[in-house]
C-alpha positions, 0 to 999 in steps of 0.5 A: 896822540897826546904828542901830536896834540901838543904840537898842534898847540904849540903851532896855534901858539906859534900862530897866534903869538908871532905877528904878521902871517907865517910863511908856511912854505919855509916852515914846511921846507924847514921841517923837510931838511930837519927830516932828512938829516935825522932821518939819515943819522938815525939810519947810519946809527942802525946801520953800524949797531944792527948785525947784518942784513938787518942793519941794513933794513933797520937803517934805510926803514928806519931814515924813511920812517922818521922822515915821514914822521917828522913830515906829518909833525910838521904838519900838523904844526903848519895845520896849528899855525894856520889856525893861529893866524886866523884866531889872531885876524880875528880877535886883533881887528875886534 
């Protein structure tokens, strides 16, 4: 929880602190690419050093499990850029 929480605080941030609006469609399909590539080298790692048929579900569980979690940090980080282009739009025009 304390992790995703501080990537939430890290993407208000990132929001706030970088001018104009973000383009939250690249960060997302940055964030896919970084998700796939080490979901891959963490499922090939399994692979090699798990004996076996458990190799082989440790590796493909293993590749989906941090694609899917690098995704939701991603967005999360996306929800805290969000909220910093906002706070940004409001106090900037104050």
């Amino acid at each position: 929880m304390w992790f995703e929480l501080l990537v939430l605080i890290i993407g208000i941030a990132f929001g706030f602190f970088h001018k104009g609006k973000e383009d939250f469609r690249g960060l997302l399909k940055t964030g896919a690419i970084i998700g796939v590539i080490l979901g891959v080298i963490f499922g090939i790692i399994a692979f090699l050093f798990a004996p076996g048929l458990l190799g082989l579900g440790l590796g493909i569980a293993g590749a989906v499990g941090i694609f899917i979690g690098i995704i939701i940090l991603v967005i999360i980080f996306i929800v805290g850029a969000f909220i910093g282009d906002f706070l940004e739009d409001k106090l900037k025009k104050e």
